[in-house]
N, C-alpha and C positions, 0 to 999 in steps of 0.2 A: 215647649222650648227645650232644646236638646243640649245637654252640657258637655262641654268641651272636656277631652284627658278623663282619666280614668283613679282611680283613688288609689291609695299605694301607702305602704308601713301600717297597716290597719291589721288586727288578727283576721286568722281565719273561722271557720263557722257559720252555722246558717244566724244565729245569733249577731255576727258582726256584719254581716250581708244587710241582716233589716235595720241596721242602725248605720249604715253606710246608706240606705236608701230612704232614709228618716230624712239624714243631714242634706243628701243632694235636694229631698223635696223641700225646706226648708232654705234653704241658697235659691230653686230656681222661684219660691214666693219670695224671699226680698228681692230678686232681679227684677219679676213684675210688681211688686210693691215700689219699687224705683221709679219704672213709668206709669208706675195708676196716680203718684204722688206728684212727677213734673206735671203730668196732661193734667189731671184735678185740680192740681196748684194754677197751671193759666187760667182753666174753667172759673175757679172762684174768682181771681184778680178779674177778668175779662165781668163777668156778674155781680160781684161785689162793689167797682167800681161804677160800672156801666150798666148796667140790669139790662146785659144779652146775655140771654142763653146761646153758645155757640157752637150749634153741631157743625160748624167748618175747621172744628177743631183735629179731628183726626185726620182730615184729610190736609192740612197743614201738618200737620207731625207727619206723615207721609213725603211731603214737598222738604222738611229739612234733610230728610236721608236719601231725599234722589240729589239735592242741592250738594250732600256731600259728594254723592256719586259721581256728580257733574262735574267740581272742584278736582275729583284725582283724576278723572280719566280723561278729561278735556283740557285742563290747566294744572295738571301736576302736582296742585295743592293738597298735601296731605291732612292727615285727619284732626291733627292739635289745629292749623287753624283753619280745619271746617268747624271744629266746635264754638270758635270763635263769628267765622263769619257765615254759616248757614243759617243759625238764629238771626243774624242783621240783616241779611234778602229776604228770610221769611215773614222777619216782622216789618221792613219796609212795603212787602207786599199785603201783608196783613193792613198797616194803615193806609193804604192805598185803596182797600176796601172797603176799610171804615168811611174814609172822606169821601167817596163814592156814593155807597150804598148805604153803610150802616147807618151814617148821621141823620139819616131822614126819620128813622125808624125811633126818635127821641120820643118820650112821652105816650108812644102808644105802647099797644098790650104786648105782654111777651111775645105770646104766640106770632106775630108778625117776624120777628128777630128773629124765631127758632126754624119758622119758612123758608124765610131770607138764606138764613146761613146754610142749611139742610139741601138748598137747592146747588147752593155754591159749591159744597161739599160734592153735592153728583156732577157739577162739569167738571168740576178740578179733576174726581177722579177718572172720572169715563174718558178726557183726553191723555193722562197719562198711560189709563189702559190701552187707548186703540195707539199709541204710539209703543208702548213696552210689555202690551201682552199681561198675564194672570202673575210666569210666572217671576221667581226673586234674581234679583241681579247680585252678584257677591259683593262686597266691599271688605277687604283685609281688616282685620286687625292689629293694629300700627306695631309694629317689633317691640315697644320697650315695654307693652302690656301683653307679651305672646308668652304661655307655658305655664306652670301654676306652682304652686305651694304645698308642702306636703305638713297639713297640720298635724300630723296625729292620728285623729281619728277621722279626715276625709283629704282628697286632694283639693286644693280649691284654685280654679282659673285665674289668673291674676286679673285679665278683663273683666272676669262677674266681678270680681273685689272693687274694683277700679269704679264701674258703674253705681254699685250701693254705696259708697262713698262721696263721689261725686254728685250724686246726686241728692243726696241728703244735705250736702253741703249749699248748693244752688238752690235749696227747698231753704233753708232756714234763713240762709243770706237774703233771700226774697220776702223774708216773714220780718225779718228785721227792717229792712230799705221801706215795706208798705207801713208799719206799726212801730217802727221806731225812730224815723227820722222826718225833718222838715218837710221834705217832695210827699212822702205818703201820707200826711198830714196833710197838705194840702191837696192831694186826691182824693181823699175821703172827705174833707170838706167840701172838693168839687163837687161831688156826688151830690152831697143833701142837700147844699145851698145854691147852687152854681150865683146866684144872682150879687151874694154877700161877697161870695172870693171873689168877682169879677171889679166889684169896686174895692177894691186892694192890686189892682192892675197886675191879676190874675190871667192870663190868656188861658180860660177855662177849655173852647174846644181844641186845642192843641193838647190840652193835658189827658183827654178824654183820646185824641187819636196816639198818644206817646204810652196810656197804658194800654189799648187794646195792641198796639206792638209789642209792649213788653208778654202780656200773655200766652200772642203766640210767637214769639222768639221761644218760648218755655217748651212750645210744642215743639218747635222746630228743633232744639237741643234734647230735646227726648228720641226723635229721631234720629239723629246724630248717635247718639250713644247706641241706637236699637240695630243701627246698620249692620253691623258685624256683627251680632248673635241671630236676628230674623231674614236677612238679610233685605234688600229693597224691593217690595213691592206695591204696585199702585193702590191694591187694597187693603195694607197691614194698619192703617186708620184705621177702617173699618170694623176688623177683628176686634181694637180694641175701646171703642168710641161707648159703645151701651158697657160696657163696666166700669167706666171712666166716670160717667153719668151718675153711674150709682152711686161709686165713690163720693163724687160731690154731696148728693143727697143723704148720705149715713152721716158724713162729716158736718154737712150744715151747707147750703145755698153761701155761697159767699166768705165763707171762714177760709180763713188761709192756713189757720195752726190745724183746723180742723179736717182740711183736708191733703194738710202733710202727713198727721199720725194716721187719719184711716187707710190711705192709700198704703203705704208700708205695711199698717197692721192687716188689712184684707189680704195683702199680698202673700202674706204667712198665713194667714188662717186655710186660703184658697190652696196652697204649700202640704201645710199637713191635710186635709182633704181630702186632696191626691192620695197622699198617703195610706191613709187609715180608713177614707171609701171612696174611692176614684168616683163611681156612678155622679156622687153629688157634687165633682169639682166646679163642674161650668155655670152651675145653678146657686151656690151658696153666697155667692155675692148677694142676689137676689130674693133670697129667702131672707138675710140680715137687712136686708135696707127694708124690707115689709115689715119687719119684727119690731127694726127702727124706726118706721114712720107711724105706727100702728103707737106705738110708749111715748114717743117724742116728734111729732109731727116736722117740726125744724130740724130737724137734724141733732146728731149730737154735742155740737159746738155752737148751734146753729142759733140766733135771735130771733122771734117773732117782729113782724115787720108793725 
């Protein structure tokens, strides 16, 4: 990931060069700590409530940032409300999915679920390939987040600001609404009971197809915000779906706290990495979640079932 602007009031020296290049590696891991933490956050809600595993999860985070692309360049709709409404066509198509396909798949083995979705994931993308090709389609940067900041000791984009913010923010609001109020209370009791909430006239499978929407709306708004720095392509899912995975698994199968703080913190770790030994940047997710499931099988937040 390439950062926009360049750093400026900083001294000179080779000394202020490596600490200018500490700080950009360190901004562009919270950027990817921003989406390993929405995509891992649906991951968990979608398997914490639902026990699917959903590899059609990158390739929906894909679908919100052409959904954006669609909204400017066909309907004029700019970007505040494609963050609004590309998460709501994505997650209507998302339960459109569930009610379809996924609900059959109740009660059996994961592995069916992770077929299921895995498979969905190759038409989604192979059709947006053969229609828009490999490579990325632009999508601007809305004007009132264009140009950046001059901290000091680095320049920083207002967009990358705007994104690690926002998204933290949508990460916690999310941890709060499952774990701290009435509806998330009764979705995790739908989960363990379905049969006790149903006699409290409960409409259990509705709530079962309203969170797997909510999960990937999260994808789809990951997208959104990813447009403008990666720009849109059929397979930027892809690229990020097995570290996404991981994330899940360091943090814990289903934890939602647990997999806002890893996705941030891998973000950074992966950040300085870059930095201090590139070789191991694309591998040290992977090396931490073995290290992780090797000490703590469930994850680090994670419950034994």
């Amino acid at each position: 990931m390439r950062l926009a602007g360049d750093f400026q009031g900083t001294p000179k020296g080779p000394g202020a060069k490596s600490m200018q290049a500490l700080y950009a590696q360190l901004l562009v891991g919270l950027i990817n700590g921003s989406f390993y933490a929405l995509l891992s956050l649906g991951l968990a809600v979608i398997f914490g409530m639902l026990n699917i595993i959903n590899f059609a999860h990158g390739a929906l985070y894909m679908m919100g940032a052409f959904v954006a692309y669609f909204l400017l360049n066909l309907g004029g709709i700019n970007y505040w409300w494609a963050l609004l409404l590309a998460p709501i066509i994505v997650g209507i198509f998302g339960m459109i999915l569930e009610r379809t396909m996924l609900q059959w798949l109740t009660g059996l083995d994961h592995l069916y679920g992770l077929l299921l979705t895995f498979g969905i994931a190759l038409i989604v993308q192979g059709v947006f390939q053969n229609y828009f090709g490999s490579s990325g389609l632009p999508y601007a940067i809305p004007d009132q987040l264009k140009g950046g900041m001059n901290l000091g000791f680095m320049f920083l984009p207002v967009y990358r600001g705007w994104v690690v913010i926002f998204s933290l923010i949508v990460c916690l609001a999310t941890w709060f609404l499952i774990e701290k109020t009435q509806l998330g209370a009764n979705l995790r009791a739908a989960t363990e009971n379905p049969t006790l909430v149903r006699a409290f006239g409960i409409n259990v499978p509705r709530m079962i197809t309203l969170t797997y929407g909510l999960g990937v709306g999260l994808a789809a708004l990951a997208g959104v915000l990813s447009a403008p720095i990666n720009q849109v392509r059929p397979l930027m899912g892809a690229d990020l779906i097995i570290v996404v995975f991981a994330v899940v698994v360091i943090g814990g199968m289903g934890s939602i706290m647990g997999s806002i703080i890893t996705g941030f913190a891998l973000g950074v770790i992966e950040g300085l990495t870059k930095y201090f030994y590139p070789e191991a940047s694309n591998t040290v997710v992977f090396v931490l979640m073995v290290l992780v499931l090797l000490v703590k099988p469930t994850g680090l937040t994670g419950r034994a079932a």
